[in-house]
C-alpha positions in Angstrom: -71.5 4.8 -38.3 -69.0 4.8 -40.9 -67.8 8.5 -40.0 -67.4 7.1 -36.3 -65.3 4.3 -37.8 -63.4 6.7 -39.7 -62.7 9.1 -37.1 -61.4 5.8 -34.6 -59.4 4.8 -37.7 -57.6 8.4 -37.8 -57.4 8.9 -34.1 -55.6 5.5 -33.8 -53.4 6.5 -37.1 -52.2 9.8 -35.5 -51.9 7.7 -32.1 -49.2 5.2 -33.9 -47.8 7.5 -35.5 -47.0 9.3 -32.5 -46.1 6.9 -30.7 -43.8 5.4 -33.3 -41.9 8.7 -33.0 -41.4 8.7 -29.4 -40.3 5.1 -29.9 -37.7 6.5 -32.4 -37.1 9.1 -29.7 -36.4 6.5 -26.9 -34.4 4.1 -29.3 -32.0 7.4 -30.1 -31.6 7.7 -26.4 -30.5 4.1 -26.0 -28.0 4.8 -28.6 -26.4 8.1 -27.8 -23.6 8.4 -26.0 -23.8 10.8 -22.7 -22.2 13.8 -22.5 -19.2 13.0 -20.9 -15.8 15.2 -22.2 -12.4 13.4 -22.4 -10.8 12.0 -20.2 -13.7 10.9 -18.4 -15.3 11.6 -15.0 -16.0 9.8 -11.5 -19.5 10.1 -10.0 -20.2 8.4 -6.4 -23.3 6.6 -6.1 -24.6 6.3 -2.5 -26.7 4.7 -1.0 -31.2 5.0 -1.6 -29.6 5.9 -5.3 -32.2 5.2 -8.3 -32.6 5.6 -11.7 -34.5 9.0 -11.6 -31.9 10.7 -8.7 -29.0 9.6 -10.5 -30.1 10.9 -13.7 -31.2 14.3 -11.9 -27.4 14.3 -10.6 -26.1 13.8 -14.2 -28.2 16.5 -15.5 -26.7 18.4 -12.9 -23.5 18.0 -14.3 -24.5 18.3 -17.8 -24.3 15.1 -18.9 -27.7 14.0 -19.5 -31.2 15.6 -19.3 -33.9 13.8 -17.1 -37.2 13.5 -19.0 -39.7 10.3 -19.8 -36.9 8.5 -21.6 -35.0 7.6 -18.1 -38.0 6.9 -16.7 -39.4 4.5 -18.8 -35.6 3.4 -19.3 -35.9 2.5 -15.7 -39.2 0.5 -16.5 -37.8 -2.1 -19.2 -34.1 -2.0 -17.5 -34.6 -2.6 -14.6 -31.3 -2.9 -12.6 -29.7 -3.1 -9.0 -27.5 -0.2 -8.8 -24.3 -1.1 -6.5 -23.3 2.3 -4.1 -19.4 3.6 -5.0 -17.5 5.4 -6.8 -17.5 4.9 -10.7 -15.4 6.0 -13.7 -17.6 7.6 -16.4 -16.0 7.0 -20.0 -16.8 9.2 -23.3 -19.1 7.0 -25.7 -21.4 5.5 -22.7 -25.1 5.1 -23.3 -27.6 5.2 -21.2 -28.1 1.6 -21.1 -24.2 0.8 -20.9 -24.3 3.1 -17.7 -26.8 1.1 -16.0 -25.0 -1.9 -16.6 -21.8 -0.7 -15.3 -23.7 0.3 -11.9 -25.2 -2.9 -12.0 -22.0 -5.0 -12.3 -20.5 -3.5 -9.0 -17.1 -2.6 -10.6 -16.5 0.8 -9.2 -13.0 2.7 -9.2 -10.1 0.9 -7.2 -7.3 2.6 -5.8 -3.9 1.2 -4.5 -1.7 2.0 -1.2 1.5 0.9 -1.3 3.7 -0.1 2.3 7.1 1.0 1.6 9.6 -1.6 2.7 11.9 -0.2 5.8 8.9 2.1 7.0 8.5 2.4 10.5 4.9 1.9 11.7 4.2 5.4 12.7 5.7 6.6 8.9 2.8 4.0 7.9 0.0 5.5 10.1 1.0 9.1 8.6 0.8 7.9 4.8 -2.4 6.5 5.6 -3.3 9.7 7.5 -2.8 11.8 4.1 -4.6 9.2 1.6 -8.2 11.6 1.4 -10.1 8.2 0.2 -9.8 6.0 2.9 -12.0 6.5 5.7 -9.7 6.8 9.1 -10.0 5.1 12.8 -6.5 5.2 12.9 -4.6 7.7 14.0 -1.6 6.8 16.2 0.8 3.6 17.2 -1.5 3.7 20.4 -4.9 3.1 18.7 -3.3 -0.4 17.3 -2.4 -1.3 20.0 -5.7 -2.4 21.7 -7.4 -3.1 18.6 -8.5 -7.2 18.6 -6.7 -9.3 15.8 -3.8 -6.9 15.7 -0.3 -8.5 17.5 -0.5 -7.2 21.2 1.8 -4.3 22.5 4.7 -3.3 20.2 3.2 -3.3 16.6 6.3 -2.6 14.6 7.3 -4.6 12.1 3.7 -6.7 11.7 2.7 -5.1 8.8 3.7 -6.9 5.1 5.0 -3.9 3.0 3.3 -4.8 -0.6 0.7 -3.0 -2.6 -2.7 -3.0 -1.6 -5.6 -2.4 -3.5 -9.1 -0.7 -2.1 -11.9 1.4 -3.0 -13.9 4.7 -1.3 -15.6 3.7 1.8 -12.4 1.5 2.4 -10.9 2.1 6.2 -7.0 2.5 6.8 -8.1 0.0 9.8 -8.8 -2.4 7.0 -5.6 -1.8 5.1 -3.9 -2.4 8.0 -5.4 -5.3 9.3 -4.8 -7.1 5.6 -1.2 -6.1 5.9 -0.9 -7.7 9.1 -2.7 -11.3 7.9 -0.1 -11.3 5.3 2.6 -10.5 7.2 1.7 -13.2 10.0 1.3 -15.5 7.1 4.4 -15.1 5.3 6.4 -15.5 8.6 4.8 -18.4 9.3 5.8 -20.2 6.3 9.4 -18.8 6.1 9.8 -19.7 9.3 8.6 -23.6 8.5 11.0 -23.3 5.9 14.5 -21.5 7.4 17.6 -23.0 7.7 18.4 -25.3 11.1 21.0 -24.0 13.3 20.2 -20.3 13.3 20.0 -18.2 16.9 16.1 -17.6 16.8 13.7 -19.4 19.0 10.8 -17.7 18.1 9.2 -16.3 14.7 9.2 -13.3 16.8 13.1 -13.2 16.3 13.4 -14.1 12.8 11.0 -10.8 12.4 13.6 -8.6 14.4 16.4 -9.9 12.6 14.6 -9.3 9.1 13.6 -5.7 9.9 17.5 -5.3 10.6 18.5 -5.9 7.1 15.7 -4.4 5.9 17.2 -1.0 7.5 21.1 -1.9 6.9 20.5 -2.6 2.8 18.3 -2.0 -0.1 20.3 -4.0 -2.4 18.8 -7.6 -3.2 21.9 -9.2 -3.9 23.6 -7.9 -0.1 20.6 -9.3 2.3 21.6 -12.9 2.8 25.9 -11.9 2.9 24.4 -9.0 6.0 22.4 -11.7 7.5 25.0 -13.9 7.5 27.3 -11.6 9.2 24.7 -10.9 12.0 23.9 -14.6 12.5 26.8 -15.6 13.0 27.8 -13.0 15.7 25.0 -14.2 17.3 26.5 -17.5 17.4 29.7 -16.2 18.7 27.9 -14.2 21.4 29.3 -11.1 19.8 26.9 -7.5 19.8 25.7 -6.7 16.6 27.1 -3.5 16.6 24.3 -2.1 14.0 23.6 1.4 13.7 19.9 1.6 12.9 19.3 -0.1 16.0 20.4 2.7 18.0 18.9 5.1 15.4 15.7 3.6 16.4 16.1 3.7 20.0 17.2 7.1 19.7 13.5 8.2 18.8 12.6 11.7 17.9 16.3 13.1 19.3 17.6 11.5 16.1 18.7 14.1 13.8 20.2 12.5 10.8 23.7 11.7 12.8 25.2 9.2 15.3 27.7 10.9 17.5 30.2 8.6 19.2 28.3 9.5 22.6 25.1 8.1 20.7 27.0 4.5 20.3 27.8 4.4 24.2 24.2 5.6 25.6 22.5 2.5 26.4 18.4 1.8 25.4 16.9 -1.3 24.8 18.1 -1.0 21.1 22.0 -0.4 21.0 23.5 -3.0 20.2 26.8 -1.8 21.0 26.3 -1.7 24.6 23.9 -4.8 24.5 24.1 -8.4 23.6 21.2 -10.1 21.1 18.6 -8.6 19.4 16.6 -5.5 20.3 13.5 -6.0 22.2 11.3 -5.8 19.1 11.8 -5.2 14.9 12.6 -1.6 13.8 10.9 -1.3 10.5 8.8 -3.2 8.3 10.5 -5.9 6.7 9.7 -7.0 3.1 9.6 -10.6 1.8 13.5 -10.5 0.8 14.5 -9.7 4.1 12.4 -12.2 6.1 14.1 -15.4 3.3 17.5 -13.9 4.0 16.8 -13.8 8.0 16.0 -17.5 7.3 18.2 -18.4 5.1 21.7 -16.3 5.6 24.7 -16.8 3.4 27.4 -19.0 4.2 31.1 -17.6 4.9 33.5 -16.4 7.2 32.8 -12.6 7.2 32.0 -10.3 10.4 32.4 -7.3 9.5 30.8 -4.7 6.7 30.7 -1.2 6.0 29.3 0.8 3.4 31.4 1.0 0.2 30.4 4.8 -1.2 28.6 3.2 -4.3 25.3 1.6 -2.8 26.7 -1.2 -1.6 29.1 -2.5 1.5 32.4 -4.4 1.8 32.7 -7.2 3.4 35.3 -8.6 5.8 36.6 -11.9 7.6 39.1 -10.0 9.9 38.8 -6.6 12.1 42.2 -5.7 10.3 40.5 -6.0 6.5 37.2 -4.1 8.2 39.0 -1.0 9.3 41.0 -0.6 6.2 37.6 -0.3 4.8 36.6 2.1 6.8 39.9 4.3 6.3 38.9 3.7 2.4 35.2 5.0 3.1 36.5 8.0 4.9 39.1 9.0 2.5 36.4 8.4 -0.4 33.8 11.0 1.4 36.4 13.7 2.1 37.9 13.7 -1.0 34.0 13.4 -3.1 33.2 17.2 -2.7 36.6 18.4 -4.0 36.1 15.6 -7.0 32.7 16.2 -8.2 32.9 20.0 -7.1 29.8 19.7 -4.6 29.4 21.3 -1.9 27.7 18.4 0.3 
């Protein structure tokens, strides 16, 4: 009886024992960060992912090696792992790596609308980003699409940067862009000026992708709008060139030619009176406040000053002596700076 006792005693001995040092084992594990070289690496989880396949993927990679620890890693943490895509940083445990598939915060990317784009320059950045997923694929597809503004799509998209992860759609950039946008012009509108020549939020829009086109300079956007408004007012033509670039389409080729400014389309506004039949770009937020809320003065006229910026000028006298200036500035520029541009 006693040797029975004393061979239970020794078999439970050794038993402890060896189970203490797998439990050394495992807590080592826990502890030890995975092998993942600087600066780091992005695994997608999909979908049906568990502990044991993911781990099998990371071996794969040579991070980690699957074997009982995982698995009975799996059985005391057990965790909901979120699909996406996921940054892997050097000095993650085991356990910190389950958290961070738990918590759901997977890698986030950001598209940015460029202020001045035209729609289809949208659709073809959107058409190069290789994250997004794509329904998109011309001015045509919007066009039919339910919650997007009906026929003509330009200028209904809010030029900011938007953020997104994989699995993301450029449908659902697109429709985000055009919430904001319909939201923004609804409050600017509430709050423009009284007086001005729009009767619809439609208009202001038109007018705001104008200015967008004619200046990039913060400080110019309300004197331009002010200069367009009030030839509204006074039944004048706007007289604008990116208008007419616009309507000239794809036959554009990085010049207006006199004969250009006399061919009539729905968007010269030398041959035509008011605004063109619909915006021309993208407008950002600065352009919609200056459409709705255009400097006060007495100019009419502006050109473009060779240094970023334009003149500005009450009489057509004071305007063309601007223009002979301009002229005189670009001729003489190549011999000056020794370019041969």
């Amino acid at each position: 009886m006693k040797r029975l006792l004393s061979a239970v005693l020794i078999v439970f001995l050794l038993t402890a024992a060896g189970l203490a040092v797998l439990w050394g084992q495992y807590q080592k594990f826990l502890q030890t960060p995975l092998q993942i070289e600087s600066p780091g690496m992005v695994i997608v989880v999909e979908p049906g992912t568990n502990i044991r396949s993911l781990a099998a993927k990371l071996e794969q990679q040579g991070v980690t090696r699957l074997d009982w620890r995982w698995r009975l890693l799996g059985r005391l943490k057990q965790v909901i792992i979120k699909t996406g895509e996921y940054e892997l940083t050097p000095g993650l445990s085991p356990p910190d790596l389950l958290d961070l598939l738990a918590s759901g915060q997977v890698v986030s990317y950001r598209f940015t609308i460029v202020e001045g784009w035209s729609v289809k320059q949208l659709l073809e950045a959107l058409d190069k980003n290789s994250v997004l997923a794509h329904n998109i694929k011309s001015v045509t597809d919007l066009e039919g699409l339910e919650g997007f503004p009906g026929g003509n799509p330009e200028g209904w998209f809010l030029p900011e940067t938007y953020v997104y992860v994989r699995g993301d759609s450029d449908q659902e950039i697109l429709r985000r862009a055009y919430d904001d946008m319909s939201k923004s012009l609804a409050m600017i509108w509430d709050g423009r000026e009284m007086g001005l020549p729009y009767e619809t939020q439609y208009e202001l829009l038109i007018m705001a992708s104008i200015i967008e086109k004619e200046t990039s300079l913060e400080s110019e956007r309300a004197d331009i709008a002010g200069v367009f408004v009030r030839r509204l007012l006074k039944r004048w033509r706007l007289e604008t060139d990116p208008t007419v670039i616009y309507g000239m389409g794809e036959s554009y080729q990085g010049n207006i030619r006199r004969k250009d400014l006399k061919t009539d389309t729905p968007y010269n506004t030398y041959t035509r009176h008011g605004l063109p039949p619909t915006p021309i770009a993208l407008p950002g937020l600065a352009s919609l406040q200056a459409a709705a809320h255009p400097a006060a003065g007495d100019a009419m006229f502006f050109v473009a000053n060779g240094k970023g910026g334009h003149t500005f000028s009450t009489t057509l006298e004071a305007h063309n002596k601007a223009v002979r200036l301009l002229i005189e500035q670009t001729r003489a520029r190549p011999a000056d700076t020794g370019s041969e541009e």
